[in-house]
C-alpha positions in Angstrom: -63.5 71.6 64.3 -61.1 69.3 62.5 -58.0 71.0 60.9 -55.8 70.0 57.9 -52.1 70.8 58.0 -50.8 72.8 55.2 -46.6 72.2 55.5 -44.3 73.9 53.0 -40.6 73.3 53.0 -37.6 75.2 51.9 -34.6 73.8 52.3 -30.9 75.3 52.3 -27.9 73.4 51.1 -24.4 74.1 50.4 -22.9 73.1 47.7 -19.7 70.9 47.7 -17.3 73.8 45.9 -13.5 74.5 47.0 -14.6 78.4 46.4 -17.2 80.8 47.0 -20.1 82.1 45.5 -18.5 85.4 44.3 -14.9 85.0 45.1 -12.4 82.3 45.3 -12.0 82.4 49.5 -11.8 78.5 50.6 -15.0 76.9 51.6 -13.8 74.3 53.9 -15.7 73.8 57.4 -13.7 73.9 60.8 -11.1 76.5 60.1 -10.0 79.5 62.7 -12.7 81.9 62.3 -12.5 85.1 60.0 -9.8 83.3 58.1 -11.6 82.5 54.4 -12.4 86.0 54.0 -11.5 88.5 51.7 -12.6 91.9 50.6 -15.1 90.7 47.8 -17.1 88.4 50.3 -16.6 91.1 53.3 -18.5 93.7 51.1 -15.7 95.9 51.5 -16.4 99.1 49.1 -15.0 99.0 45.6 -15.2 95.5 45.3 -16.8 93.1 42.6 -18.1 89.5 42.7 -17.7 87.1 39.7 -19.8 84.3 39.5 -18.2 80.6 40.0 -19.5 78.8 37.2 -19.2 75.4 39.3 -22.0 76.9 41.7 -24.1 77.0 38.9 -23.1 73.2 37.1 -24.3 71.7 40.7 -27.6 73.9 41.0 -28.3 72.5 37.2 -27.8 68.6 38.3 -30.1 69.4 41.4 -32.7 71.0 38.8 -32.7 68.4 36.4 -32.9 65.5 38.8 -35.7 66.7 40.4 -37.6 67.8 37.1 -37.5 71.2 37.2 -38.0 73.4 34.0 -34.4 75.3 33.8 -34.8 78.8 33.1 -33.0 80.4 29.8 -32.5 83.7 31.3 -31.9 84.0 35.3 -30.9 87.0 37.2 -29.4 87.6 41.0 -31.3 90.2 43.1 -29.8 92.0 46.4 -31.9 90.9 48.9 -32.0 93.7 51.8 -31.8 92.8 55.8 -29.3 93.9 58.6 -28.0 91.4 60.8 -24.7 91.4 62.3 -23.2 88.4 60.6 -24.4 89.7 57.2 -21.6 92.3 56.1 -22.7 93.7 52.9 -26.3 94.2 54.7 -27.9 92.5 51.9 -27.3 88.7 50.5 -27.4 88.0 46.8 -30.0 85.9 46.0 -32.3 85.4 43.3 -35.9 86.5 43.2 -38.4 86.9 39.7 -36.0 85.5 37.8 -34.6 82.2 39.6 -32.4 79.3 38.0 -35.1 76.4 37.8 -39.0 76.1 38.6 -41.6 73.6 38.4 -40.4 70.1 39.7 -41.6 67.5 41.9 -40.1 64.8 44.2 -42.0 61.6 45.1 -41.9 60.1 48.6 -43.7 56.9 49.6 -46.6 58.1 52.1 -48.7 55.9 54.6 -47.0 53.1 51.9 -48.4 54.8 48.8 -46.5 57.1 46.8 -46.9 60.7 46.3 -45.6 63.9 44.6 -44.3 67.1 46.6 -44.5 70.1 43.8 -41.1 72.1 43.2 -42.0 75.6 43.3 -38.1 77.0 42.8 -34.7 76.1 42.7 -32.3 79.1 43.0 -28.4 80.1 43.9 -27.5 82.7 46.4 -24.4 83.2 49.3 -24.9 82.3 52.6 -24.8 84.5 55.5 -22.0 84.3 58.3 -22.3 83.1 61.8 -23.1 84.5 65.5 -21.3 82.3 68.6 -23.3 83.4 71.4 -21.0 83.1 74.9 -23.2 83.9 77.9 -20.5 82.7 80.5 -19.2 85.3 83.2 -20.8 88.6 83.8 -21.0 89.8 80.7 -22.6 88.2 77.1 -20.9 88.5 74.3 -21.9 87.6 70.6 -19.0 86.7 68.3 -19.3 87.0 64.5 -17.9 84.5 62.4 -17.6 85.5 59.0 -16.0 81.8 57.3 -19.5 81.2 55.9 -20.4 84.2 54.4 -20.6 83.6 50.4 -20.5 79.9 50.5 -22.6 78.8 47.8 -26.4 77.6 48.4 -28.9 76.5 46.9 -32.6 77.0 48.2 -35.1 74.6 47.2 -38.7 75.6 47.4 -41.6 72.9 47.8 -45.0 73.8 47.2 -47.5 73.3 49.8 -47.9 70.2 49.5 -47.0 68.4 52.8 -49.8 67.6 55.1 -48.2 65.6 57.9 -44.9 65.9 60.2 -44.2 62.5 58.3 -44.4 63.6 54.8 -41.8 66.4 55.8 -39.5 64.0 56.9 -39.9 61.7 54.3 -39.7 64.6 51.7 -36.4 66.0 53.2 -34.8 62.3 53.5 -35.4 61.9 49.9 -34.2 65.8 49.0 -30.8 64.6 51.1 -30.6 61.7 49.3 -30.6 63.0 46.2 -28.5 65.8 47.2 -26.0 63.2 48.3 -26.1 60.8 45.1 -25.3 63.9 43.1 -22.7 65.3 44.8 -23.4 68.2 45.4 -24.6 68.4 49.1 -22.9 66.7 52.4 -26.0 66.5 53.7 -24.5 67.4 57.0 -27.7 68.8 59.2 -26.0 69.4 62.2 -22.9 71.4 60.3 -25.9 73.3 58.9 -24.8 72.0 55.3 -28.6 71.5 55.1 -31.0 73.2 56.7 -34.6 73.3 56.5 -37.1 75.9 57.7 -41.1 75.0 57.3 -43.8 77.1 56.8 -47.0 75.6 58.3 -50.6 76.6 58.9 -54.1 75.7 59.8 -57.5 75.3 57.7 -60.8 73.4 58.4 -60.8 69.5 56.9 -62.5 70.1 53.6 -61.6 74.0 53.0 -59.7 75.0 49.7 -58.2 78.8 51.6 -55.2 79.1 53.1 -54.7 79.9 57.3 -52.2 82.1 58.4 -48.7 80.7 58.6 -45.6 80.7 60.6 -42.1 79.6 59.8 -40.3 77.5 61.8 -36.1 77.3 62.4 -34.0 75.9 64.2 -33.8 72.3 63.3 -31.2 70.4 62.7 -32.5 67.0 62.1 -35.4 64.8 60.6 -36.3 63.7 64.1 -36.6 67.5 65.3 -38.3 68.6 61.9 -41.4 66.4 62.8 -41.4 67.3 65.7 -41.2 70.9 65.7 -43.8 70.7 63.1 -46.2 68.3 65.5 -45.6 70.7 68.3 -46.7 73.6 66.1 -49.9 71.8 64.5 -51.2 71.1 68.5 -50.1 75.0 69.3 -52.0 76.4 65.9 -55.3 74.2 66.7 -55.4 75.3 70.4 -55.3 78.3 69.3 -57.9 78.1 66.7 -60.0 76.2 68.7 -59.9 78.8 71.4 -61.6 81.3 68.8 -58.3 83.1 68.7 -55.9 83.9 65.4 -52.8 82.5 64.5 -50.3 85.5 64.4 -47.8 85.5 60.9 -44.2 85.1 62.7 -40.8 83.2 62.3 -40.5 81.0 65.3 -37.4 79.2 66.7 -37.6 75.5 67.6 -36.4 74.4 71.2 -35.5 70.9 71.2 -34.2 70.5 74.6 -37.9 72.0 75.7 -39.5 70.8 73.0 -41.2 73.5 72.0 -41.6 76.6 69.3 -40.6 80.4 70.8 -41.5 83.3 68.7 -38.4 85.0 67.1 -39.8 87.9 65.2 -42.7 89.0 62.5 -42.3 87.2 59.5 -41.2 89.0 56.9 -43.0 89.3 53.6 -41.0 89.8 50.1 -41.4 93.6 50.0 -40.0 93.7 53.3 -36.7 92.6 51.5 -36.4 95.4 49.0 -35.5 93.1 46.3 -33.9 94.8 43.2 -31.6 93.4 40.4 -27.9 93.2 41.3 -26.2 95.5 39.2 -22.8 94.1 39.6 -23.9 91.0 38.1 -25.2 90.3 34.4 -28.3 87.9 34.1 -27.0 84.3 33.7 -27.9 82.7 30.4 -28.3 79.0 30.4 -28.3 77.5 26.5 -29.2 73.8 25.3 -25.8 72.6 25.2 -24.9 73.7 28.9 -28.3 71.9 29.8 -28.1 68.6 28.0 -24.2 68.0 29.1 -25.6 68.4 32.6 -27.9 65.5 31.9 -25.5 63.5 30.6 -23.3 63.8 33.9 -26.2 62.6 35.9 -25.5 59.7 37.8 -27.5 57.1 38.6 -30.2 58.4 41.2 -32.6 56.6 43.9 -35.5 55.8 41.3 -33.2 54.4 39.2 -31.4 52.6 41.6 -34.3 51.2 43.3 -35.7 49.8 40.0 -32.3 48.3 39.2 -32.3 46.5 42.8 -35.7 45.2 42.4 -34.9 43.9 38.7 -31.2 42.9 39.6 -32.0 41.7 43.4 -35.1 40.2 43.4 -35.9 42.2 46.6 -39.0 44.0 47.3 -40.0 47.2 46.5 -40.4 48.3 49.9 -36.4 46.8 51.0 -35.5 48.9 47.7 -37.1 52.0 48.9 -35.7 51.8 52.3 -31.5 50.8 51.1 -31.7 53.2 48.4 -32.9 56.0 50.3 -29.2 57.1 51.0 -26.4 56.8 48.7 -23.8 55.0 51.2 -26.6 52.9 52.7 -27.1 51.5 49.0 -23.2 51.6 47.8 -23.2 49.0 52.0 -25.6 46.9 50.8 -24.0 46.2 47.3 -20.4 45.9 49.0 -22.2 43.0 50.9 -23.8 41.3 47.9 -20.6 41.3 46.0 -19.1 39.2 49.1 -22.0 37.2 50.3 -24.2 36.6 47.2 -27.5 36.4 48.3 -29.6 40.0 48.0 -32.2 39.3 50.4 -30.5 38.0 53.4 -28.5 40.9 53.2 -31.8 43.2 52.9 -33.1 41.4 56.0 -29.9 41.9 58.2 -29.0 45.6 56.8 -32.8 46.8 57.4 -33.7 45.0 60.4 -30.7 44.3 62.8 -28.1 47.4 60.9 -30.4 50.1 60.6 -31.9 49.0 64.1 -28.9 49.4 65.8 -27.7 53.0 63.6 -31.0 54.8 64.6 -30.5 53.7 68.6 -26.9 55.6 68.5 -28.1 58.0 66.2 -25.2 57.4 63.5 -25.1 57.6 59.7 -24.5 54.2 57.7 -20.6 55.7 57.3 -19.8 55.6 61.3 -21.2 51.6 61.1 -18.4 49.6 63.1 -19.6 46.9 60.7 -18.3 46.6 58.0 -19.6 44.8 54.7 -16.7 42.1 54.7 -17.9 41.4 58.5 -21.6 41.3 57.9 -20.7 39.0 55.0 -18.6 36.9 57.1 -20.9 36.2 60.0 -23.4 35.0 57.3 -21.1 32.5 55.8 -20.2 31.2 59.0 -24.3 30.5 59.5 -24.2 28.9 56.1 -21.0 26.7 56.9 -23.2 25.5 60.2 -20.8 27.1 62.6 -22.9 29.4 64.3 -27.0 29.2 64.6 -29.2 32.4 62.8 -30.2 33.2 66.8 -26.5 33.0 67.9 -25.6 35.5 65.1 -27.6 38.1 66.5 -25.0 37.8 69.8 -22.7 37.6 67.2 -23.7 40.8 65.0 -24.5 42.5 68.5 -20.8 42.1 69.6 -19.0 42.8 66.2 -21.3 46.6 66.1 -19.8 47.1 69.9 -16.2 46.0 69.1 -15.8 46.4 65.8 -14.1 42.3 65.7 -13.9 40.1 63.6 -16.9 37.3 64.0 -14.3 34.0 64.2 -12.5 35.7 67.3 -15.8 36.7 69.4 -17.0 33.0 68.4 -14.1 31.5 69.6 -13.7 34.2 73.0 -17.7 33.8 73.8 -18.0 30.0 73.3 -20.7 30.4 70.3 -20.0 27.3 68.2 -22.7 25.9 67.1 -24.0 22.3 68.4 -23.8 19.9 65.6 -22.1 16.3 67.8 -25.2 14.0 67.2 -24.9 12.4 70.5 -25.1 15.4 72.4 -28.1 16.6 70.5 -29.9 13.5 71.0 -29.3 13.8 74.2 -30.8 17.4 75.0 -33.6 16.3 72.7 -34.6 13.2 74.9 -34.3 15.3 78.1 -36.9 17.6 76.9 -39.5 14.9 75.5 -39.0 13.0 78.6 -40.1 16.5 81.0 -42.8 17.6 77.8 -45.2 14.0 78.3 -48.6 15.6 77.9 -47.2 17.7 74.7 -45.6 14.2 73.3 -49.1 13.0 74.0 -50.9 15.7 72.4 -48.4 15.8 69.0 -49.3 12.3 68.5 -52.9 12.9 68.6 -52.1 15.1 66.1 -51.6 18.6 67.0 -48.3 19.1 64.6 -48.4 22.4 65.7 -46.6 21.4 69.0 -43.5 20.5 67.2 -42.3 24.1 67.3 -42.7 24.2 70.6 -39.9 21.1 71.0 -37.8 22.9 68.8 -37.6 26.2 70.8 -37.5 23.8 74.2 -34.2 22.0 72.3 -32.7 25.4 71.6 -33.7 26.7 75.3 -31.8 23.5 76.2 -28.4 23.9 74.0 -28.8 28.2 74.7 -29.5 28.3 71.4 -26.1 26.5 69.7 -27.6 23.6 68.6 -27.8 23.0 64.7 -31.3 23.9 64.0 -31.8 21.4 61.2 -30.1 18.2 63.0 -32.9 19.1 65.8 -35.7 19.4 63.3 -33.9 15.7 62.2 -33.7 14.2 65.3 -37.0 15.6 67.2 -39.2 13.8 63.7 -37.2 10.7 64.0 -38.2 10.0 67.7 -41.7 11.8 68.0 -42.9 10.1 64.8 -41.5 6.3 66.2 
């Protein structure tokens, strides 16, 4: 039997405040553990929390630029687990009454676009953290509690996903948002955004739901899709082997590459949601909603219709600079030097973000910078260097970080433009080429491509491209 994926997402992200949720601890990553606390976000008895209005100006931007309905009346809800890096034993959340509902954010899907549905967007804290240390005889399990109360939001898609792609497509374009507002770092692998998915089984054609597992664990696109292809092969073996697919949370093992169950997954009543009664219900009025708007910045729709309009690029170049905010802020650094929008898109898409996915590393930790990238291309246009000699060029400047005049100069890249000695290279290869020199003049023009490449071969690719072109017409056409 054929099986259709049904993926939903929920994604965590902090939000980018000096303070906490409920008190005004730091929120900054990296310090000595158990050093932000105090006795509000330690759940020490006695103790009140007061809401930081900041948490909830970010979680409105979020809302409204991914077209959520934002709710007049909202209310936090103690949500009640026990886990050791959880002090209070319950995390204030929000549950029937949550901040925003009912948005959508469009991806671009097998080169189509689609909507992903917004189910929710709500604030609560975040829990603390366990450092596991299994060396020496004994295990120990540290709690770090730093984290606990830093603000989140938790956005809730609707089950809309249907391949490991479309998640990771979904989640780039979440982050990137995220990022243009900012209100989100983004970081995956600090855990400033963290995604868990929720994915089941049904026969192609069905309108039910299967049963579902959640995955966690996974701290990047790559590993989202493939957490999620691993479990989509694990759920139809299991289906196709006339067996059920048990309801659990399951951890994702990227150095095995596989899913391990956790525990059972929990359902809502498992959580003994109630009102939190040390908070009043948060009241969000018209004015609160349309200054929000107002502070909106420009976002990646926007931007990517303003690139098209302003750039005269594609669509699809748009889609793929905009995606993330310093990728696009790169790109415009670089028109602004070297005026010309789609050389740029070709070198930033092809050669930049070729060489940024190999190492893994975010348009920010680029050794190029826009002035070099502009630079190398004005040295093509001034005829110093050949477009196939910049590549060596681009290659070295992303390894070393130097200027493109000084590896030029160190490498012995100047481009071939003495006549003479292009005449000469071109002669050589017509004179060891006769049959093709008898062929182009019986008029297969197609061959003169071929003399071209057998020039460059000749000059290891340094010779002026358009003096060749020159020279090779002049003596195949006497």
């Amino acid at each position: 039997m054929e099986f259709e994926a049904i993926i939903g997402l929920e994604v965590h992200a902090q939000l980018l405040t000096k303070s906490k949720i409920f008190c005004s601890c730091s929120t900054a990553f990296g310090a000595e553990p158990n050093s932000h606390t105090c006795p509000v976000c330690l759940g020490m008895p006695g103790v009140l929390p007061v809401l930081n209005k900041k948490v909830v100006d970010l979680a409105l931007k979020v809302a409204l630029a991914i077209h959520c309905k934002i709710a007049r009346y909202s209310r936090f809800a103690r949500k009640n687990y026990f886990y050791p890096d959880l002090p209070k034993g319950y995390q204030i959340s929000q549950y029937e009454l949550a901040l925003a509902e009912h948005g959508y954010i469009e991806i671009i899907a097998g080169g189509k676009p689609k909507i992903i549905g917004i189910t929710r967007v709500h604030m609560e804290e975040d829990a603390g953290k366990l450092l596991h240390d299994e060396g020496g005889d004994v295990s120990y399990s540290y709690v770090d509690l730093n984290r606990t109360g830093v603000p989140l939001i938790e956005i809730v898609s609707e089950p809309d996903v249907r391949t490991p792609e479309e998640a990771s497509e979904y989640l780039k374009n979440l982050r990137g948002i995220l990022q243009y507002l900012d209100v989100c770092d983004g970081n995956m692998e600090e855990g400033s955004f963290r995604c868990d998915a929720n994915v089941s089984l049904r026969p192609m054609g069905q309108d039910g739901f299967g049963t579902k597992t959640e995955l966690k664990n996974m701290n990047s696109f790559k590993n989202v899709q493939k957490a999620l292809e691993y479990e989509i092969k694990r759920q139809t073996n299991i289906l196709d082997g006339g067996d059920k697919v048990i309801q659990e949370t399951r951890l994702w093992d990227a150095a095995k590459g596989v899913t391990l169950s956790m525990r059972g997954k929990e359902d809502a009543h498992d959580y003994r949601y109630f009102p939190d009664p040390d908070l009043v219900p948060l009241a969000v009025d018209d004015k609160w909603i349309e200054e929000t708007k107002k502070s909106l910045p420009e976002l990646p729709d926007e931007k990517r219709g303003r690139f098209v309009k302003e750039y005269q690029i594609p669509e699809y170049d748009a889609q793929v600079i905009t995606t993330s905010k310093s990728l696009a802020n790169y790109y415009e650094e670089c028109v602004r030097l070297y005026p010309n929008p789609k050389v740029i898109s070709n070198w930033v898409m092809v050669e930049l973000l070729r060489r940024l996915k190999t190492d893994d590393r975010e348009i920010e930790e680029c050794p190029v910078s826009p002035k070099l990238l502009a630079r190398m291309l004005e040295m093509i246009d001034e005829g110093t260097i050949s477009g196939k000699i910049a590549k060596t060029v681009f290659e070295d400047m992303y390894l070393t970080g130097e200027a493109p005049e000084k590896i030029v100069e160190k490498k012995g890249l100047l481009q071939v433009t003495d006549q003479e000695e292009l005449v000469e290279a071109v002669e050589k290869v017509l004179a060891e080429n006769p049959k093709e020199v008898e062929n182009y003049k019986k008029g297969k023009a197609k061959l003169f491509g071929f003399f071209v490449g057998q020039v460059m071969k000749e000059t290891k690719g340094k010779a002026n491209p358009n003096l060749v072109n020159e020279i090779l017409r002049k003596m195949l056409d006497s």
